[in-house]
VOBA-1610 file (N, C-alpha, C; in pm, whole numbers, padded with zeros to 5 digits, always signed):
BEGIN
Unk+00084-00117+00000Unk+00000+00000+00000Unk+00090+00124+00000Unk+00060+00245-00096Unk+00145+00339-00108Unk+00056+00442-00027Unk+00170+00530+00040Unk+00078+00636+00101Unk+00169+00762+00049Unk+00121+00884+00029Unk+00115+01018-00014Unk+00238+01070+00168Unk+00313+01169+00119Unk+00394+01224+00188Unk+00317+01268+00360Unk+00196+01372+00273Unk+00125+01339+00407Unk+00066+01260+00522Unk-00032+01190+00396Unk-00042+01008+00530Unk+00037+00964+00567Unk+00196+00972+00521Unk+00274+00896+00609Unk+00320+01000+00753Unk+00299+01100+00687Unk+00348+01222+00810Unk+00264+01160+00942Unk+00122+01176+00881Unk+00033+01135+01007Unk+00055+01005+01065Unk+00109+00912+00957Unk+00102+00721+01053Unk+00227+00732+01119Unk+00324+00793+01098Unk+00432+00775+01141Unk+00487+00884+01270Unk+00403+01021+01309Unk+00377+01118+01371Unk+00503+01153+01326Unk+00552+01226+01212Unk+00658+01341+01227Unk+00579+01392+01137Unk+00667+01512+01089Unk+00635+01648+01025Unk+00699+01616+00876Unk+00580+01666+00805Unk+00633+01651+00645Unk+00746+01655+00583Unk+00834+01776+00643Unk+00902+01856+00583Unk+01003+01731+00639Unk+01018+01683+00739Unk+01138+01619+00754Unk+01114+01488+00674Unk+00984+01422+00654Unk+00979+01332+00549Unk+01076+01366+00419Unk+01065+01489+00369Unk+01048+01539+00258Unk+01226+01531+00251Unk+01337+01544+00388Unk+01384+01577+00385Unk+01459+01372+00387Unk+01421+01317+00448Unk+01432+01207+00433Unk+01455+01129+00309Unk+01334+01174+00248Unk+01325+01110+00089Unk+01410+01182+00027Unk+01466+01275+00026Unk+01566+01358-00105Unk+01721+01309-00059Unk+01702+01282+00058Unk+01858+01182+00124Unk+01873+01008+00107Unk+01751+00967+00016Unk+01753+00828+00029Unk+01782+00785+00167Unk+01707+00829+00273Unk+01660+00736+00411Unk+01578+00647+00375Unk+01461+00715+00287Unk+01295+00658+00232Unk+01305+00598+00128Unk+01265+00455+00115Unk+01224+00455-00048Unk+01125+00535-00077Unk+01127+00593-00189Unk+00994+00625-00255Unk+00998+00660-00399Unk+00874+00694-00457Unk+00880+00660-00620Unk+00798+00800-00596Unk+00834+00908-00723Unk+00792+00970-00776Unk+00698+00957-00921Unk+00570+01007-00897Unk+00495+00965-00961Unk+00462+01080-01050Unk+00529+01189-01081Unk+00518+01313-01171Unk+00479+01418-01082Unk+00396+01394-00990Unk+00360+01511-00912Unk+00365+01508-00729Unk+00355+01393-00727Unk+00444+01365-00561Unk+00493+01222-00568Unk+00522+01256-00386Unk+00640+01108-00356Unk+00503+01064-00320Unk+00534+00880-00344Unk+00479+00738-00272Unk+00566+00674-00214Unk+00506+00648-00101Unk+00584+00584-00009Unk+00504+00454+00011Unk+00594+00320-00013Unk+00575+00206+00051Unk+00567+00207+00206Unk+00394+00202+00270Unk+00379+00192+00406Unk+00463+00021+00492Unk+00475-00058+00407Unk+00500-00179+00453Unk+00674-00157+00507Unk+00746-00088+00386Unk+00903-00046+00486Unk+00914+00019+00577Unk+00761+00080+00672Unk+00783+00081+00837Unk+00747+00010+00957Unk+00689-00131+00887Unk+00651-00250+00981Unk+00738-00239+01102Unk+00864-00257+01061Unk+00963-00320+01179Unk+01002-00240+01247Unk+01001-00099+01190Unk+01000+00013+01309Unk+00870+00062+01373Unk+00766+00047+01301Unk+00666+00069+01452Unk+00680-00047+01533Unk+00702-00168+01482Unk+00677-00305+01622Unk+00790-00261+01723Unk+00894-00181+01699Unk+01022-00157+01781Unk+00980-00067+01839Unk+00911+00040+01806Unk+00884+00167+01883Unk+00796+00099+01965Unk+00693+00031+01911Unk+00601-00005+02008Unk+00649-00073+02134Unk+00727-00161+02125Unk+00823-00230+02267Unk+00873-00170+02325Unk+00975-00088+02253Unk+01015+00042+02372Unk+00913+00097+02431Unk+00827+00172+02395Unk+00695+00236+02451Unk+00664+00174+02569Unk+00647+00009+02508Unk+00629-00094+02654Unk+00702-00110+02718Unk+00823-00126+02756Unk+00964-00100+02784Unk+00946-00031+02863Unk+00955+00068+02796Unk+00971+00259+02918Unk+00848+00216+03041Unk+00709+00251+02969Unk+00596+00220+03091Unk+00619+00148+03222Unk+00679+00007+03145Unk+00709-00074+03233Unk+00870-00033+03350Unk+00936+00002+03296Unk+01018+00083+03395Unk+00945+00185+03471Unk+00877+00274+03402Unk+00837+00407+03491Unk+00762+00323+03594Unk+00709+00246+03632Unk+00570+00215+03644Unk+00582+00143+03791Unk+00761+00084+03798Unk+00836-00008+03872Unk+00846+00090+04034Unk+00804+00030+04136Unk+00843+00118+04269Unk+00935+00124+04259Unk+01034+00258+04356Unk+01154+00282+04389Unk+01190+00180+04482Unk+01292+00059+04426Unk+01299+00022+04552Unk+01384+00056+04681Unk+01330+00032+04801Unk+01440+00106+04932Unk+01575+00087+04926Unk+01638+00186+04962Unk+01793+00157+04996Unk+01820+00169+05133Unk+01905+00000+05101Unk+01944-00037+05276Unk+02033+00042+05334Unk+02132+00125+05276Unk+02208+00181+05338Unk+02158+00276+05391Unk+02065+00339+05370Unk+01972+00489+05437Unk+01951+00468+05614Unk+02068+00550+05660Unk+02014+00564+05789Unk+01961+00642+05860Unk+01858+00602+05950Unk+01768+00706+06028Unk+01777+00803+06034Unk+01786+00981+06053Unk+01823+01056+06101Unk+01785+01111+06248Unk+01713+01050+06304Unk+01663+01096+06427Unk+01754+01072+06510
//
């Protein structure tokens, strides 16, 4: 499935312009079709499943109690 510079802006949450800036550096495949870029949505499978784990990742750290430290002594 090909998506237009913009839909990918939106599936992928960045900003056009750095798409734009992507594709003229060969980061992106994409095919010019006379009047804009297409982008193959399927060459970002493996980076959303990665973002997505990290995402889970992080949560799951933030999410973890502090645990106590034994060395902390009383002050009283």
């Amino acid at each position: 499935m090909y998506l237009t510079v913009e839909e990918t802006a939106e599936y992928l949450e960045l900003p056009e312009d750095y798409l734009r800036h992507l594709i003229l550096n060969h980061k992106i495949k994409a095919i010019y079709d006379g009047r804009q870029y297409l982008i193959n949505k399927n060459q970002f499978h493996n980076h959303m499943e990665q973002m997505e784990n990290y995402r889970k990742m992080i949560q799951e750290y933030l999410s973890e109690p502090i645990p106590e430290d034994p060395d902390v002594k009383d002050e009283d």
